[in-house]
Legacy VTK file of the C-alpha trace (Angstrom):
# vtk DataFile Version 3.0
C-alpha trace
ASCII
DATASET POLYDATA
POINTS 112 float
-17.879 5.927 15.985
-18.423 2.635 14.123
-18.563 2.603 10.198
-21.874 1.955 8.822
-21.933 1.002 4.968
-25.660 1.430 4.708
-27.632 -1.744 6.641
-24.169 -2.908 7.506
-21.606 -2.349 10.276
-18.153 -2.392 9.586
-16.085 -4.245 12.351
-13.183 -2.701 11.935
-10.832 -4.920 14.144
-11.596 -7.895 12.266
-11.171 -6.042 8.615
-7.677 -4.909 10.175
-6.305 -8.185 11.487
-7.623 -10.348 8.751
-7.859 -8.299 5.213
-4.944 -6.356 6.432
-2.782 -8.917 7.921
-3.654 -11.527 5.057
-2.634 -8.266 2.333
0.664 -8.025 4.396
1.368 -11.323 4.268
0.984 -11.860 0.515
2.735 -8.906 -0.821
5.535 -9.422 1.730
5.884 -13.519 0.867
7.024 -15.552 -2.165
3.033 -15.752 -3.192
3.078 -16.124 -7.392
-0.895 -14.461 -7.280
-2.268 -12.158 -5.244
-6.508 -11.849 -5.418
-7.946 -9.303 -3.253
-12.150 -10.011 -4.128
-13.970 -6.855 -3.882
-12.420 -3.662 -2.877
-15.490 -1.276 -1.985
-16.344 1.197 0.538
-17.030 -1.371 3.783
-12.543 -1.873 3.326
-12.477 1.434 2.357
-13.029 3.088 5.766
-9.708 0.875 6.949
-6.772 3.480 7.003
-4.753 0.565 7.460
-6.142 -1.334 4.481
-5.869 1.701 2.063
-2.074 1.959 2.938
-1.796 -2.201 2.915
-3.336 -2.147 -0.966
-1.045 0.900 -2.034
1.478 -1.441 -1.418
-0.286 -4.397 -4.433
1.650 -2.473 -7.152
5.236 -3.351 -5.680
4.714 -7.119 -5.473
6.534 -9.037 -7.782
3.856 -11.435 -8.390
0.962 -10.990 -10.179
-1.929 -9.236 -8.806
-5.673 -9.928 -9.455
-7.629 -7.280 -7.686
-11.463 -6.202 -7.852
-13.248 -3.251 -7.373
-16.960 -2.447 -6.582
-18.193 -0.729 -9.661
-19.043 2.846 -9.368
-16.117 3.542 -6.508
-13.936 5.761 -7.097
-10.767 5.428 -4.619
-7.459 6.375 -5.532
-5.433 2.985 -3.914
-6.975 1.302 -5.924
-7.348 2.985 -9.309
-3.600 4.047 -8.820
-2.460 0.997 -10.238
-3.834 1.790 -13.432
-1.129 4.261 -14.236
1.188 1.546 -14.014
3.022 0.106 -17.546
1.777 -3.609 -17.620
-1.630 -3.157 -15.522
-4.786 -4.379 -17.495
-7.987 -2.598 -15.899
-11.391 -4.430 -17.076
-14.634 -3.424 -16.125
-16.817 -6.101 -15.547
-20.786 -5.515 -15.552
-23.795 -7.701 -16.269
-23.690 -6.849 -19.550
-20.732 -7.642 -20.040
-19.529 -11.142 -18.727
-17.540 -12.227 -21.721
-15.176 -10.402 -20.288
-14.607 -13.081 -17.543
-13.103 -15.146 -20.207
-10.609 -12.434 -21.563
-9.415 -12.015 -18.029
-9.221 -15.624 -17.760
-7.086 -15.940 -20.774
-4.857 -12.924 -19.817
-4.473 -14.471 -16.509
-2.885 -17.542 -18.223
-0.776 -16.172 -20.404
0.926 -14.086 -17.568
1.308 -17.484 -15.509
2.920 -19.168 -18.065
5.525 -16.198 -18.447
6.279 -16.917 -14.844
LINES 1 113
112 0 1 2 3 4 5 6 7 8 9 10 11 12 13 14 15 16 17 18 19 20 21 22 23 24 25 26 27 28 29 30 31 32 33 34 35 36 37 38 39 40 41 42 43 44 45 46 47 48 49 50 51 52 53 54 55 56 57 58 59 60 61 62 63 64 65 66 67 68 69 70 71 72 73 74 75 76 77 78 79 80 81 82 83 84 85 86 87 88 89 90 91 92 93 94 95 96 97 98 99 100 101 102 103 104 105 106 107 108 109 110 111
């Protein structure tokens, strides 16, 4: 059966050999930043891309990951237990935030 995210079809193959493989790669390789754009429930029905992000937490670079508002996974929130993870919540009301990020972003760069 083929994963259907409301109008959309999930094509599983590709999410596998490129999300997957690209998640691999960076957590595995000397990469400083990690960004992973939009974890929501189209990835989400990728076994193999739940167990790739579980694996975000270990890299010893830093880690910039998204998540569609409103999901509630537990790959991804995980994380947030962690000492040193910053969790922001970013909604239309509240786009400041962008800039916060952007300035926490920084200051871990230049610590690196």
């Amino acid at each position: 059966m083929v994963p259907r995210i409301g109008k959309y079809t999930v094509v599983t193959e590709d999410l596998e050999g490129i999300d997957v493989g690209a998640l691999k790669e960076a957590t595995e390789g000397p990469a400083k930043l990690v960004l992973v754009y939009e974890i929501g429930p189209m990835e989400m029905t990728s076994r193999a891309f739940r167990n790739a992000i579980t694996k975000l937490p270990s890299h010893k670079g830093i880690v910039i990951a998204t998540v569609k508002y409103g999901s509630h996974y537990p790959e991804p929130e995980r994380p947030s237990e962690i000492a040193g993870t910053v969790s922001l919540e970013v909604s239309r009301n509240n786009r400041e935030v962008m800039k916060k990020t952007t300035s926490i972003v920084n200051s871990w760069m230049e610590r690196r």
